[in-house]
N, CA and C atoms as an extended XYZ file, in Angstrom:
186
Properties=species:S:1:pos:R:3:atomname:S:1:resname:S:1:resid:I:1 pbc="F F F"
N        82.977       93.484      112.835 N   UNK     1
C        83.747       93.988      111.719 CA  UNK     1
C        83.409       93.133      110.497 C   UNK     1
N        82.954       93.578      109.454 N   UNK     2
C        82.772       93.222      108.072 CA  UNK     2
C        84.373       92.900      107.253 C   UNK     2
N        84.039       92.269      106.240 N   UNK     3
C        85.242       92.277      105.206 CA  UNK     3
C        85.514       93.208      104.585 C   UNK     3
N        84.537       94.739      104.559 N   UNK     4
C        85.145       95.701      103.939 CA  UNK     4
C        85.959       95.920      105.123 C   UNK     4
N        86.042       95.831      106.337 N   UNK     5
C        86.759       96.751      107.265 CA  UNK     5
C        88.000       95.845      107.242 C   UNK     5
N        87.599       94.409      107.100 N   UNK     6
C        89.203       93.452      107.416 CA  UNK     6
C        90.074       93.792      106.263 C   UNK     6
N        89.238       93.966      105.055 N   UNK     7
C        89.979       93.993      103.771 CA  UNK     7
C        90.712       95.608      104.038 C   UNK     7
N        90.158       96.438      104.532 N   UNK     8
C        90.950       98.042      104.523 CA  UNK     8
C        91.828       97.779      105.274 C   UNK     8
N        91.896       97.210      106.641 N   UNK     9
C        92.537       96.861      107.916 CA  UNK     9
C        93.668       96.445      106.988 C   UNK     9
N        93.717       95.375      106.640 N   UNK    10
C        94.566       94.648      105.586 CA  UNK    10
C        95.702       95.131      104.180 C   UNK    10
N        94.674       95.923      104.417 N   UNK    11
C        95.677       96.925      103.048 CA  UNK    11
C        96.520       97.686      103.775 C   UNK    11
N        96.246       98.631      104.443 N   UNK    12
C        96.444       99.297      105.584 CA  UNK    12
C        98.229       99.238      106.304 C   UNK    12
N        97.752       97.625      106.944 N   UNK    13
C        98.911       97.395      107.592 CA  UNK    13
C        99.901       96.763      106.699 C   UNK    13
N        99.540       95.898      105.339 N   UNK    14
C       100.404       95.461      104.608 CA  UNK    14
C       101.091       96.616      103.434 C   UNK    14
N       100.161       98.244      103.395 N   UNK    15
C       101.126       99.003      103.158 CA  UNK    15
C       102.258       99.855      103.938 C   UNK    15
N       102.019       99.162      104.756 N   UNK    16
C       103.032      100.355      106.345 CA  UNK    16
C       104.163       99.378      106.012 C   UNK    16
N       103.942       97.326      106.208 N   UNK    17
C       105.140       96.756      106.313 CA  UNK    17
C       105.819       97.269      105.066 C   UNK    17
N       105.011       97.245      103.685 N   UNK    18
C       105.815       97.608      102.330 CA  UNK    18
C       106.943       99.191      102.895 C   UNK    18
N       106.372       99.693      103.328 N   UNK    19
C       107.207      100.724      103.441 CA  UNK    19
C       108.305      100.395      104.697 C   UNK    19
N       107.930      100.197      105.645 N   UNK    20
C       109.544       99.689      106.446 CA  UNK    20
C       110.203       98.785      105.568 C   UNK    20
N       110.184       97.825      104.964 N   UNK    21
C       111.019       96.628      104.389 CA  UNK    21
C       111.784       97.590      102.740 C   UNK    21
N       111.654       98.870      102.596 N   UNK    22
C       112.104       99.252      101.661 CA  UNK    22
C       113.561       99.535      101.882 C   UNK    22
N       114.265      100.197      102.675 N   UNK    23
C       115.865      100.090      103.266 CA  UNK    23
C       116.107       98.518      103.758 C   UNK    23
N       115.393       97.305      103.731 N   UNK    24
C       115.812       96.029      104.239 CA  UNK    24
C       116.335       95.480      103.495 C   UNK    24
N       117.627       95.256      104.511 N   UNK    25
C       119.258       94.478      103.784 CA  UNK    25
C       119.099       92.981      104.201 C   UNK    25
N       118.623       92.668      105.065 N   UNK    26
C       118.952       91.324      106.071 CA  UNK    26
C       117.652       90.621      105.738 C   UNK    26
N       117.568       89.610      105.230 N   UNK    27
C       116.455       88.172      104.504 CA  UNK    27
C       115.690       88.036      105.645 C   UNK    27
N       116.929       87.867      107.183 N   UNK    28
C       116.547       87.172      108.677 CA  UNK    28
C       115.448       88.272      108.443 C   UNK    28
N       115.803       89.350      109.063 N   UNK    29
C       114.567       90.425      109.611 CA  UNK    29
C       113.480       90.640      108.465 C   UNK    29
N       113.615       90.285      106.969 N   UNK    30
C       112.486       90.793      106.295 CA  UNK    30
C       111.642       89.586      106.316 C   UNK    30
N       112.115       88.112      106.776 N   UNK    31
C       110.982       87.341      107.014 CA  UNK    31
C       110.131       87.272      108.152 C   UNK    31
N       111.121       87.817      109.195 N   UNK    32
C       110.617       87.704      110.618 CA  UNK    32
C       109.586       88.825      110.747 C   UNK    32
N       109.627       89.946      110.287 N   UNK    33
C       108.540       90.808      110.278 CA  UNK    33
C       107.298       90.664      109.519 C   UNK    33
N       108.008       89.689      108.212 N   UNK    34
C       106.637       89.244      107.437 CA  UNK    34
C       105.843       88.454      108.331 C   UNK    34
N       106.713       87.222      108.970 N   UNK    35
C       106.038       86.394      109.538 CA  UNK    35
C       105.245       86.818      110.926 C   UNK    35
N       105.892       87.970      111.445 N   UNK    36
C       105.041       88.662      112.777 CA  UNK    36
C       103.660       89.460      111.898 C   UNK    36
N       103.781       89.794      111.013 N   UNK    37
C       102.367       90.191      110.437 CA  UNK    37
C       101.497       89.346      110.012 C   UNK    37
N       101.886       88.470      109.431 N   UNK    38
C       101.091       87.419      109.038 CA  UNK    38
C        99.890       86.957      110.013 C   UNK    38
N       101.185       86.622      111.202 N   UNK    39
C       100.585       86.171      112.788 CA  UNK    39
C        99.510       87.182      113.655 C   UNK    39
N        99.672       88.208      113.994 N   UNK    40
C        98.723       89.749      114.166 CA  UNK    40
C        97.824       89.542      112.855 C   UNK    40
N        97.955       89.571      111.709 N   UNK    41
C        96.352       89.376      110.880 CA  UNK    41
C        95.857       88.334      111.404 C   UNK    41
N        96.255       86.915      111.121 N   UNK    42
C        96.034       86.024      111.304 CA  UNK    42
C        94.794       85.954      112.717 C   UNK    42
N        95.854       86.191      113.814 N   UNK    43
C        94.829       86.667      115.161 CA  UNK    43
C        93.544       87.438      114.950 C   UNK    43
N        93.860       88.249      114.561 N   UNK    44
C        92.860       89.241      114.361 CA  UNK    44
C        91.803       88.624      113.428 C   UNK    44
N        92.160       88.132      112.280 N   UNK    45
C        90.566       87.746      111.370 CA  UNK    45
C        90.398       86.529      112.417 C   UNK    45
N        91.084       85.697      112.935 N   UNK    46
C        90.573       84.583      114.008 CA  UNK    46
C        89.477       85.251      114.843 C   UNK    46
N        89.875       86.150      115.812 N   UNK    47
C        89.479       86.795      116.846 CA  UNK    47
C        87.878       87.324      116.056 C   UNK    47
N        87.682       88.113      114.760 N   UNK    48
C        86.171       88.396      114.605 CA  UNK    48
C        85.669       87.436      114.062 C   UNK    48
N        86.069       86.383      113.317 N   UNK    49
C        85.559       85.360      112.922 CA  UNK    49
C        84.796       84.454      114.360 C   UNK    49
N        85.127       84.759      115.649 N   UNK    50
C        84.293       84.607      116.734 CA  UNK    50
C        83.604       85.231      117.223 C   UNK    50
N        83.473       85.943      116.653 N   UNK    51
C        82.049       86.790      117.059 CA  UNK    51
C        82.652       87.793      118.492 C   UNK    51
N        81.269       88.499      118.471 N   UNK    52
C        81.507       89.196      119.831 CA  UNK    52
C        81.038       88.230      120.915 C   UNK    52
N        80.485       87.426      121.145 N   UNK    53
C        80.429       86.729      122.423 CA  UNK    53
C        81.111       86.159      122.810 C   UNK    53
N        81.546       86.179      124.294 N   UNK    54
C        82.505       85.340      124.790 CA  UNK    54
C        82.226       84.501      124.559 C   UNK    54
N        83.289       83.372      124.303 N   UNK    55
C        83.576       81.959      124.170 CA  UNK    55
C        83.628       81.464      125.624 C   UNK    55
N        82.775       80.097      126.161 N   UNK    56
C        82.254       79.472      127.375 CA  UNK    56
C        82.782       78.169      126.883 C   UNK    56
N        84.000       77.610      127.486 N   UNK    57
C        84.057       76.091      127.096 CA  UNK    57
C        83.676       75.382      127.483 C   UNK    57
N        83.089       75.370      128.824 N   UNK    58
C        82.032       74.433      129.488 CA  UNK    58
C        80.609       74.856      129.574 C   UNK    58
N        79.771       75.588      128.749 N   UNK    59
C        78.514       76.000      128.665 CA  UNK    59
C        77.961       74.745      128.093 C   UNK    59
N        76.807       74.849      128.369 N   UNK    60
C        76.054       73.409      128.336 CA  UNK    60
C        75.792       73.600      126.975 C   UNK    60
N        75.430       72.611      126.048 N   UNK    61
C        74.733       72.507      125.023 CA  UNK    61
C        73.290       72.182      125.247 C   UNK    61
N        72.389       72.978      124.095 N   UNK    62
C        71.261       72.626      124.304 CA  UNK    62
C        70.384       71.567      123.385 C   UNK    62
């Protein structure tokens, strides 16, 4: 996945949260959902920023 796709990905899901958090009364739940998105992007640009090959923690170095 490229940065055009993370950057659409990105827009994407941060316009879905904009739209649930529009009826949000309660601070608790509008941070906790911010902060569960944050965490799911977060993973996710982690996760391609490793590439597609599995990760080997004991593979030898050469």
């Amino acid at each position: 996945m490229n940065q055009d796709n993370l950057a659409k990905k990105f827009k994407e899901e941060l316009a879905s949260w904009y739209a649930l958090q529009e009826d949000q009364t309660s601070g608790y739940e509008y941070e906790k959902s911010f902060t569960e998105l944050w965490l799911k992007l977060g993973r996710e640009v982690f996760q391609e920023s490793l590439g597609d090959g599995v990760y080997q923690k004991n593979k030898k170095k050469k």
